[in-house]
N, C-alpha and C positions, 0 to 999 in steps of 0.2 A: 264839545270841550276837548274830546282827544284828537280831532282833527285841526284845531286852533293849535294844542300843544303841538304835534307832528309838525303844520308850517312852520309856527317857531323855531322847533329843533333842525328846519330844513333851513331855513334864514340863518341862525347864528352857527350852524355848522360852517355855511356857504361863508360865512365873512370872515370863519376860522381858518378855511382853507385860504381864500385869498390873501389873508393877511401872512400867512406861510409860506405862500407860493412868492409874495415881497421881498420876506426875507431872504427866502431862495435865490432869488434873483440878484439881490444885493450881494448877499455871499459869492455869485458867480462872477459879477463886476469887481467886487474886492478881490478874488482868487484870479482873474485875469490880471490885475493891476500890477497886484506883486510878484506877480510870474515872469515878469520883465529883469527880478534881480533875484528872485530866492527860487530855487530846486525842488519839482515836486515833494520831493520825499520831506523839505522842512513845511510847506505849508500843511500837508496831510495832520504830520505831529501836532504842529501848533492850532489847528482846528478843533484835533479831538483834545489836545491840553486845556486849551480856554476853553473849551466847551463845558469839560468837567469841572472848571473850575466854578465856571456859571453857576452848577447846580450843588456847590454846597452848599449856599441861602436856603435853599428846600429841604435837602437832608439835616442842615440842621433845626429846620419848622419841625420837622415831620421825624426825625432820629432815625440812630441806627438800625432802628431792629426792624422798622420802612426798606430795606434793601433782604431783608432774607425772606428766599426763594429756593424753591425743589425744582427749579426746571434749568440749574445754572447751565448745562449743556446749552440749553437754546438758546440763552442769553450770550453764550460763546461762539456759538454759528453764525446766531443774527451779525454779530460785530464781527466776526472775519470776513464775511461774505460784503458784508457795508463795506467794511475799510477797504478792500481790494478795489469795490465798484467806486469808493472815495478816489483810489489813483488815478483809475481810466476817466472818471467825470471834470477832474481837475486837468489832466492831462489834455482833454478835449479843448474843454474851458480856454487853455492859455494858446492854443494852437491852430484853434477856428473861430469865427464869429460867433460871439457872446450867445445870439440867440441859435443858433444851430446845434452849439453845443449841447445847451440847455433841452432844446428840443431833441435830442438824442437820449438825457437824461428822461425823458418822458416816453422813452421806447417800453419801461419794462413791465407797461400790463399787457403788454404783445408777447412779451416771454412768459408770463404769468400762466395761463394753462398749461404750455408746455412744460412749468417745473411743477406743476400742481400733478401732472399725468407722469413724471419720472418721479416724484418724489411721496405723493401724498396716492396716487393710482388712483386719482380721480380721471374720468373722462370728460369729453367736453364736445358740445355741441354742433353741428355742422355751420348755426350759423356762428358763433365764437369760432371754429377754423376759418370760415372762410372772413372773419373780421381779421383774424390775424394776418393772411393773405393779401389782404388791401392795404393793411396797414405797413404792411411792410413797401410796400408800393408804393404810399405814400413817403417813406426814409428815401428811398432813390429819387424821386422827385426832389426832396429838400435839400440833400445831399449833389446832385446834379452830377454826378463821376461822368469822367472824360477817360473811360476806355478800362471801367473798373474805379472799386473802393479807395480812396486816400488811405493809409494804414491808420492814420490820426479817427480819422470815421468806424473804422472798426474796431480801434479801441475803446471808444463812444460808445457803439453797439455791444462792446463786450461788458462794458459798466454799466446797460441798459438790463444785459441776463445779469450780470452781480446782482444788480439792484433787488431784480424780480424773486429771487430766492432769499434775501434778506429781507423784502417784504412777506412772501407768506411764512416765513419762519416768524415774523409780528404778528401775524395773526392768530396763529397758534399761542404767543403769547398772552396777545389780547385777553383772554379766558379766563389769567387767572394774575396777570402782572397788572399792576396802575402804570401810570402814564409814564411818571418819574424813577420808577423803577427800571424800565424797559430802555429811558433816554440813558440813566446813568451809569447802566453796566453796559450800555453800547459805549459810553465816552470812557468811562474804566478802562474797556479788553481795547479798544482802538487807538488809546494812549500807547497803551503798553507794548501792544504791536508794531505799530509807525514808530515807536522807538528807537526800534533795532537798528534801520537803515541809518539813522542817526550817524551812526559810527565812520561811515565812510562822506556822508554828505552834509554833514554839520556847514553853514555859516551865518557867522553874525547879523541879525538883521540890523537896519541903522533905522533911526527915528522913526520914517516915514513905514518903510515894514512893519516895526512891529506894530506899530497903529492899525494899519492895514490887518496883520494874524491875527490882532486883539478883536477887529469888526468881524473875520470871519467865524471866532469860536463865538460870539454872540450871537449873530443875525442865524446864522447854522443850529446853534443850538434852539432857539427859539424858535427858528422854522420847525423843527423835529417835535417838541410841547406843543404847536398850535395846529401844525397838522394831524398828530396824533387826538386832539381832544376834539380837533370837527371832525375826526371819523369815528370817534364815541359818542358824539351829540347824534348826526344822522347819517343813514347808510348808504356806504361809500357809493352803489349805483345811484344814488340820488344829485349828491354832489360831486364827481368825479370829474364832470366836467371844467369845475374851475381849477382844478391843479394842475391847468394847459394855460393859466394867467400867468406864469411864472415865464413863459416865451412871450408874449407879448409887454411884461415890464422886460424881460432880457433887451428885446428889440428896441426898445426904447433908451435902455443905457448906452448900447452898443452905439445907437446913433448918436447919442450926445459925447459919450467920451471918446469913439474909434472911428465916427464918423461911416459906420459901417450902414449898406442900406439890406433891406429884403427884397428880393426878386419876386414874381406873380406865381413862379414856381415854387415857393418856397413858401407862399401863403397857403396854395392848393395842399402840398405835400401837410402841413403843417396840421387843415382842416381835418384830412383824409385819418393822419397820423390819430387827431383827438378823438375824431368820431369812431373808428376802430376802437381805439381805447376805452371809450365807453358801452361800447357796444359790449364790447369782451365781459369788463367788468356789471353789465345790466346782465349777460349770461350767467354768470357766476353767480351773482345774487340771486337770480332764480332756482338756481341747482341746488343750493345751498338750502334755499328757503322749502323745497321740494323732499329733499335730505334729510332735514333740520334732526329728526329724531335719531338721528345714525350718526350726526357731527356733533356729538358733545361730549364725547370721552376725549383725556388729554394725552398727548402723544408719552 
């Protein structure tokens, strides 16, 4: 019976991420669209605005006193560290092919031990090094530089390490935060922050924009609820592999709206890039599981 329940929780975890990894992709076809007339700095805002906005139906199921927490520090880190790696992923987004970008966006369990080993003084394995090392191998392959990085690609890669440090800061929240606690002080502090630039780069969107910002704080926000609950259903080595689905619907929009294709090179890169990533993260969950009685005090 508990290995009936285990597939189960492996099956609808796997249809939670994919269905996340959808909206992810949607979000990046939205975020390329309107980057043709609005300014990173307003879609950024407008992401985490409607984002937040999404999730008062829950706060008000579930009430105010659903949002207090002792850990608000990390709830402050997770969202500075997002909304930064939110500029450079959007940035990518609007200024290279849909799936490339995306799949840059999918660098950051490559950076994952390395902020796990500066931040948390975990070590990590030779073969999680040496996944990292191929995986990186794999980026130049997808990327294909012609005498060195595009600076657009290494800003990609730099919202790949944002990402990766704003994801284990969730995981330490994991422990003691719900799902919608965690999404809504992320869209809170990342409002308030993408704010600021406001001041100098405000402009009006017209019809077809705001349509567009209104699809990305949905699809965005709902990507964040559905992949956070299929990594509470079953363990992210398990399923980690479908949240490299979100590059092949990428690819697939890119060809319909931009007409854009993928190279054989940019499939191999792409594989190399997933299987590293899994690899990494099947490491992790080993160490962890090995640990386990020394990983449950809260930072």
């Amino acid at each position: 019976m508990n290995s009936m329940l285990y597939r189960q929780s492996l099956v609808l975890g796997s249809l939670f991420i994919i269905l996340s990894e959808f909206m992810f992709a949607s979000m990046g076809a939205a975020v390329k669209a309107v980057s043709a007339d609005m300014p990173n700095e307003m879609i950024v805002f407008m992401r985490n605005l409607f984002g937040a906005l999404v999730l008062l139906p829950l706060l008000w199921r579930y009430g105010w006193r659903h949002l207090q927490t002792r850990v608000w520090y990390l709830h402050v880190m997770r969202a500075g560290f997002g909304v930064a790696a939110m500029y450079c992923f959007f940035y990518a987004l609007a200024n290279m092919p849909l799936a490339s970008g995306m799949l840059l966006k999918m660098t950051s369990p490559l950076f994952i031990p390395l902020v796990a080993i500066a931040w948390l003084g975990e070590g990590i394995t030779r073969r999680a090094l040496l996944a990292v090392v191929v995986g990186f191998i794999g980026v130049i392959l997808v990327l294909q530089p012609q005498g060195g990085f595009e600076a657009v690609a290494l800003i990609g890669l730099l919202g790949g390490a944002l990402a990766a440090v704003a994801k284990v800061t969730v995981r330490r929240l994991g422990r003691s935060e719900p799902t919608t606690r965690i999404v809504f002080y992320f869209a809170l502090v990342a409002t308030l922050v993408s704010a600021v630039p406001l001041s100098w780069s405000w402009q009006t969107p017209d019809t077809d924009s705001w349509l567009l910002l209104l699809l990305i704080g949905i699809v965005g926000t709902l990507g964040q609820l559905l992949l956070t609950r299929g990594y509470s259903i079953a363990p992210p080595s398990q399923v980690s592999a479908f949240t490299y689905t979100s590059v092949v619907f990428a690819a697939l929009f890119g060809y319909l709206f931009w007409d854009e294709m993928v190279g054989y090179l940019f499939v191999i890169g792409a594989l190399i890039i997933a299987g590293a990533g899994m690899l990494v993260l099947q490491e992790r969950q080993n160490v962890s599981l090995n640990k386990a009685r020394f990983d449950n005090e809260p930072l």
